[in-house]
N, CA and C atoms as a LAMMPS dump frame, in Angstrom:
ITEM: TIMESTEP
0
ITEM: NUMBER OF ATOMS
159
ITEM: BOX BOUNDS ff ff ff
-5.0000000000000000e+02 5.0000000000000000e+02
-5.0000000000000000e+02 5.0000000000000000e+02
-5.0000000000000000e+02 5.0000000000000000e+02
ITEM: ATOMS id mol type element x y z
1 1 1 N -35.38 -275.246 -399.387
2 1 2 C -34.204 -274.731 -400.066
3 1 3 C -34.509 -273.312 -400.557
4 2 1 N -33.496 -272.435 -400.443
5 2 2 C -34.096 -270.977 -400.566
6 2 3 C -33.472 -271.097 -401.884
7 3 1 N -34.519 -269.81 -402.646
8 3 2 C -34.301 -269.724 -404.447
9 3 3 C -32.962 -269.372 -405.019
10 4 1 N -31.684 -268.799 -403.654
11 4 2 C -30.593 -269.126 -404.3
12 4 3 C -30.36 -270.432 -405.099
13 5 1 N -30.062 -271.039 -404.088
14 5 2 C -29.885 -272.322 -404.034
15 5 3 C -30.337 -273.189 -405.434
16 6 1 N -31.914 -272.843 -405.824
17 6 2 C -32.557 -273.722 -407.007
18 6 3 C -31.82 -272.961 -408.322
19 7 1 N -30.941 -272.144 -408.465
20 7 2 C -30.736 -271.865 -410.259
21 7 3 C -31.452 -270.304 -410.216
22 8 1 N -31.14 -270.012 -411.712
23 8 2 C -31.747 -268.841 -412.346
24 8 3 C -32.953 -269.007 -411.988
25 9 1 N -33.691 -269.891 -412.688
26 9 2 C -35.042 -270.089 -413.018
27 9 3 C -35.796 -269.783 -411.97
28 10 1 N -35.192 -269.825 -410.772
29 10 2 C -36.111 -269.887 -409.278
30 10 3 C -36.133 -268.52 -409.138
31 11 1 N -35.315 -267.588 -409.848
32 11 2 C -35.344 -266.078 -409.526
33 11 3 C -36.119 -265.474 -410.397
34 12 1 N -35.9 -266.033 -411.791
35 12 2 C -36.736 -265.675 -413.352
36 12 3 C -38.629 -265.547 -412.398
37 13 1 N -38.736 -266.939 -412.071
38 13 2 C -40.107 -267.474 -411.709
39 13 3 C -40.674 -266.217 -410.611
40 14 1 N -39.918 -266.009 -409.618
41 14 2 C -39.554 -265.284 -408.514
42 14 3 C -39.995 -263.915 -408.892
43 15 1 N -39.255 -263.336 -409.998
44 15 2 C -39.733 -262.349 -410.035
45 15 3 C -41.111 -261.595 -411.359
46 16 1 N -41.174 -262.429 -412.162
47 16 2 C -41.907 -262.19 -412.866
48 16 3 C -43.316 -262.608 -411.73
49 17 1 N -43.523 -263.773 -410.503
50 17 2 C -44.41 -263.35 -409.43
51 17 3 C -44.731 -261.896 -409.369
52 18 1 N -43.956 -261.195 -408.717
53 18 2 C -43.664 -260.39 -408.023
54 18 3 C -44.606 -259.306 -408.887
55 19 1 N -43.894 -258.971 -410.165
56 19 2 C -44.21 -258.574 -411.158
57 19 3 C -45.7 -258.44 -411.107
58 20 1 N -46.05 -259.537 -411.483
59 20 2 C -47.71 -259.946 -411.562
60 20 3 C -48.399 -259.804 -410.337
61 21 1 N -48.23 -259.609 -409.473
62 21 2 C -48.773 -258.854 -408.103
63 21 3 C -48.852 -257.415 -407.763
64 22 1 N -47.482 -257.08 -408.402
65 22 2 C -46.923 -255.726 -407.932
66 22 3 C -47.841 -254.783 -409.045
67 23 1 N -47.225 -254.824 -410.17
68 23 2 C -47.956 -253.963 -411.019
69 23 3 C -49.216 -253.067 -411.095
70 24 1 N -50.045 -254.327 -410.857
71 24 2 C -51.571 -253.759 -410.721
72 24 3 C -52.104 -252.752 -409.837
73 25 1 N -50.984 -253.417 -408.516
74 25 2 C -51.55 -252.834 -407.244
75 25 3 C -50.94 -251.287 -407.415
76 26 1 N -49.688 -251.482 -408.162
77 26 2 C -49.033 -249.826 -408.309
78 26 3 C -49.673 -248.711 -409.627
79 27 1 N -50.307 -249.536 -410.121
80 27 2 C -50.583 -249.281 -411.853
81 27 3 C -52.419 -250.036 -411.683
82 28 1 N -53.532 -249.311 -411.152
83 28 2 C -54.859 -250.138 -410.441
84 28 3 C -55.237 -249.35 -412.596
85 29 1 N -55.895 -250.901 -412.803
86 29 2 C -56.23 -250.745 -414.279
87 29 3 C -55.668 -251.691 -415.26
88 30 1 N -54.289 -251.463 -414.369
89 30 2 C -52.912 -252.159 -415.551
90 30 3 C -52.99 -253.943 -415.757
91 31 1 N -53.15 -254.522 -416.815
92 31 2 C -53.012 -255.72 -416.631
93 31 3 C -51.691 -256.995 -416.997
94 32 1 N -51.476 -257.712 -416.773
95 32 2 C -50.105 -258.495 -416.822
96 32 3 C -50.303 -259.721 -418.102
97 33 1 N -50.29 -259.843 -418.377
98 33 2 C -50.03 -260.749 -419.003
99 33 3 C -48.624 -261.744 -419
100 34 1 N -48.269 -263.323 -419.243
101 34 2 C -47.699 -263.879 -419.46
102 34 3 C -47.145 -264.252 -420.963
103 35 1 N -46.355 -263.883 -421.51
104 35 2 C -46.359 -264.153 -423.138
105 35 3 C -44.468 -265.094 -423.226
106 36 1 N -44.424 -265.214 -423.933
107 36 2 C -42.941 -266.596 -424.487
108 36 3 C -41.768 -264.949 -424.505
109 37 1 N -40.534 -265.5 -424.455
110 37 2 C -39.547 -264.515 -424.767
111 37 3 C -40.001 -263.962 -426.231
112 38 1 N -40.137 -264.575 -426.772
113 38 2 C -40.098 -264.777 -428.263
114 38 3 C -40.995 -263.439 -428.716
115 39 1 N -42.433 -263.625 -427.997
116 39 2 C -43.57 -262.895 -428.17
117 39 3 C -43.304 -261.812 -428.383
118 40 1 N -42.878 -261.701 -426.678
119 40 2 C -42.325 -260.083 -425.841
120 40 3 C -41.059 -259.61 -426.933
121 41 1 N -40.109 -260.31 -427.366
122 41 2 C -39.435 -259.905 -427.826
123 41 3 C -39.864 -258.727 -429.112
124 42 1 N -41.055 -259.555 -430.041
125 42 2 C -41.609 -259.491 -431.325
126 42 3 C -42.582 -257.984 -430.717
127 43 1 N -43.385 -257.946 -430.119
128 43 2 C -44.531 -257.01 -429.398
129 43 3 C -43.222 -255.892 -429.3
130 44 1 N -41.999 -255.682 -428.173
131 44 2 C -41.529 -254.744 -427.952
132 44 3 C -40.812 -254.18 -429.277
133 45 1 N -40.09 -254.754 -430.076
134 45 2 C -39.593 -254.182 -431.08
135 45 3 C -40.881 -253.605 -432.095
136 46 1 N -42.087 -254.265 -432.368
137 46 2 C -42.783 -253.696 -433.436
138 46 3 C -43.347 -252.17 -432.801
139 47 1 N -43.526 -251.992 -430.891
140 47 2 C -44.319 -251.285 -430.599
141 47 3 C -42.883 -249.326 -431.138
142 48 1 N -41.509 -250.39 -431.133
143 48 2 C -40.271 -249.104 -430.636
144 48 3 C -40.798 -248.873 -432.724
145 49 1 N -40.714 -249.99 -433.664
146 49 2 C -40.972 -249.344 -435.307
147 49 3 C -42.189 -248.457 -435.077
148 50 1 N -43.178 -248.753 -434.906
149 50 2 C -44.533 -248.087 -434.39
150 50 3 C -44.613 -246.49 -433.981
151 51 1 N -43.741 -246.102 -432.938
152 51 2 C -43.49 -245.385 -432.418
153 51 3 C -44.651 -245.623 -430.897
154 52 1 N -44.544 -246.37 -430.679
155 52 2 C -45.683 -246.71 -429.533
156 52 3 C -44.481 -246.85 -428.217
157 53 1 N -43.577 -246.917 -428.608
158 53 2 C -42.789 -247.628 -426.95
159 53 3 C -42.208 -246.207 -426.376
């Protein structure tokens, strides 16, 4: 069954793959991590107060 077919989630899964393959090879150094919405959410807003983003 192609990842249309399975829902969001099969594309979510799909591409955060992609992601985690792609990156490194474009970005040699860069590392990926997996973190909860929640995390990412918390990390990106403190880095934009920060002035880091």
């Amino acid at each position: 069954m192609s990842p249309a077919r399975r829902g969001p989630s099969a594309w979510r899964n799909r591409a955060s793959g992609f992601t985690g393959h792609y990156a490194p090879n474009l970005y040699p150094g860069t590392r990926v991590r997996c973190v909860s919405s929640e995390e990412f959410t918390n990390e990106f807003n403190n880095s934009i107060r920060d002035g880091k983003g």
